[in-house]
KOLFIFI-331206 format. One line per 5 residues: their letters; for each residue x, z, y of C-alpha. Coordinates in nm, 3 decimals. Each point is the difference from the previous one (the first is absolute). Layout:
BEGIN
A> X:Z:Y  ...
This chain:
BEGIN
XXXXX> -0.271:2.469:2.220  0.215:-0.226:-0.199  0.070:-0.258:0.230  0.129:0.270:0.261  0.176:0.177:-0.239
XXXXX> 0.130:-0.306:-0.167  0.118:-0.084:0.357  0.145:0.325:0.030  0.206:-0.005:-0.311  0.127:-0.403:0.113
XXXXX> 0.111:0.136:0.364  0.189:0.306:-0.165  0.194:-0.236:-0.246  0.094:-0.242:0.263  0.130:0.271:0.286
XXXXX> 0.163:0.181:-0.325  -0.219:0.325:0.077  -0.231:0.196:-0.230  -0.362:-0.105:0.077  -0.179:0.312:0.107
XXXXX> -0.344:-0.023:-0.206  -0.288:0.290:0.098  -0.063:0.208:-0.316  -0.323:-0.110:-0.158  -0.286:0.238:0.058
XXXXX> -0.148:-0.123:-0.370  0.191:-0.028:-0.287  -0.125:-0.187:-0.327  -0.043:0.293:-0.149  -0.226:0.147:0.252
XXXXX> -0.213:-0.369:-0.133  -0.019:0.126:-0.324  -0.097:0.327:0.060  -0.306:-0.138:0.229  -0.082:-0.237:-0.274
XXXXX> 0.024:0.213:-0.297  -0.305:0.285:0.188  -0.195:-0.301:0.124  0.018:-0.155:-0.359  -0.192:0.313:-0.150
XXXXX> -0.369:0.113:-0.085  -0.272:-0.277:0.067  0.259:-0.283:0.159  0.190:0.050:-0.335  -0.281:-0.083:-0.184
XXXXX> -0.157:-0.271:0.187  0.349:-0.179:-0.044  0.015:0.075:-0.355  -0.361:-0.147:-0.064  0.042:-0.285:0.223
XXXXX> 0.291:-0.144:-0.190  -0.113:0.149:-0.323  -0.290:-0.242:0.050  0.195:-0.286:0.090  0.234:0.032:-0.234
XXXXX> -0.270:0.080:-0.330  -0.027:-0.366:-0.101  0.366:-0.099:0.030  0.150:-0.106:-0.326  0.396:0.048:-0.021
XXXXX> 0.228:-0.302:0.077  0.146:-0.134:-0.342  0.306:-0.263:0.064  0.114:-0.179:-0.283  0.306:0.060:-0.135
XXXXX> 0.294:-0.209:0.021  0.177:0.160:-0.280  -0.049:0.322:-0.178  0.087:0.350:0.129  0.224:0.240:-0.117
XXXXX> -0.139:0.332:-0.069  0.241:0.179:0.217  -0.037:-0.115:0.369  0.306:-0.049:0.262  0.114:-0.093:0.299
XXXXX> 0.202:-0.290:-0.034  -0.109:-0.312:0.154  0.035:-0.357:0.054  0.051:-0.241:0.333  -0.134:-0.318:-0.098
XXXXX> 0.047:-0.288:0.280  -0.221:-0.339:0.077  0.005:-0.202:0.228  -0.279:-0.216:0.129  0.089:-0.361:0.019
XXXXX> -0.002:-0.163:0.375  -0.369:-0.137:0.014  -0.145:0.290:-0.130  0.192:0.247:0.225  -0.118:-0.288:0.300
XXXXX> -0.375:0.066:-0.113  0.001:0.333:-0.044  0.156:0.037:0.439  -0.235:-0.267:0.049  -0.293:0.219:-0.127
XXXXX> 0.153:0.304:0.126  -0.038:-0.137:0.366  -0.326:-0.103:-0.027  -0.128:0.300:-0.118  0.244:0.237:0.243
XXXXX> 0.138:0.160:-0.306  0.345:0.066:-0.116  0.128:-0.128:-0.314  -0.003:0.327:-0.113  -0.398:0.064:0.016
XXXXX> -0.041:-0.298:-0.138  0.187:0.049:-0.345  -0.176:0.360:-0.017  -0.311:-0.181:0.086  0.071:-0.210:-0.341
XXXXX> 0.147:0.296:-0.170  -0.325:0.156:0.051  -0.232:-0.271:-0.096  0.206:-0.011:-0.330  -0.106:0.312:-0.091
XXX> -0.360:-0.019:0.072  0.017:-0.252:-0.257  0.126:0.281:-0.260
């Protein structure tokens, strides 16, 4: 469905013409609807048990702090850039490759294993 319509959409903007999409028969909110009644009664609470069990023994995540918070919270944030010297970048596509990764997946692979160790 996406490709065609995607298609669609691409042949309209090049011949300058309004694509002419069919109207969907299901909207998202028809989704929700389904999934809110089927997400009642027993299925409710075998979901609510089943992750209620998993989740019983799992302690909070506590970072440490890199400086101390102010007691009233906002929104204002920081951009903070590094870059990776030219052997290390080199390893890490290396690695990447072999593994038929991106660099992406890789860094959240080590993002990840950082806080297992926390």
């Amino acid at each position: 469905i996406f490709i065609k319509e995607f298609i669609a959409i691409y042949e309209g903007l090049v011949s300058n013409q309004m694509a002419s999409l069919p109207v969907l028969s299901l909207q998202y909110s028809d989704y929700a609807v389904w999934q809110r009644n089927y997400l009642e009664g027993d299925v409710l609470s075998d979901q609510l048990s089943y992750w209620a069990s998993k989740l019983s023994n799992v302690s909070s995540l506590v970072l440490p702090l890199d400086y101390t918070r102010p007691s009233v919270q906002s929104n204002e944030g920081a951009t903070v850039f590094y870059e990776l010297d030219k052997e290390l970048s080199n390893s890490l596509a290396v690695i990447c490759k072999e593994e038929g990764v991106t660099l992406f997946m890789l860094m959240l692979a080590g993002f990840k294993v950082l806080l297992s160790r926390y």
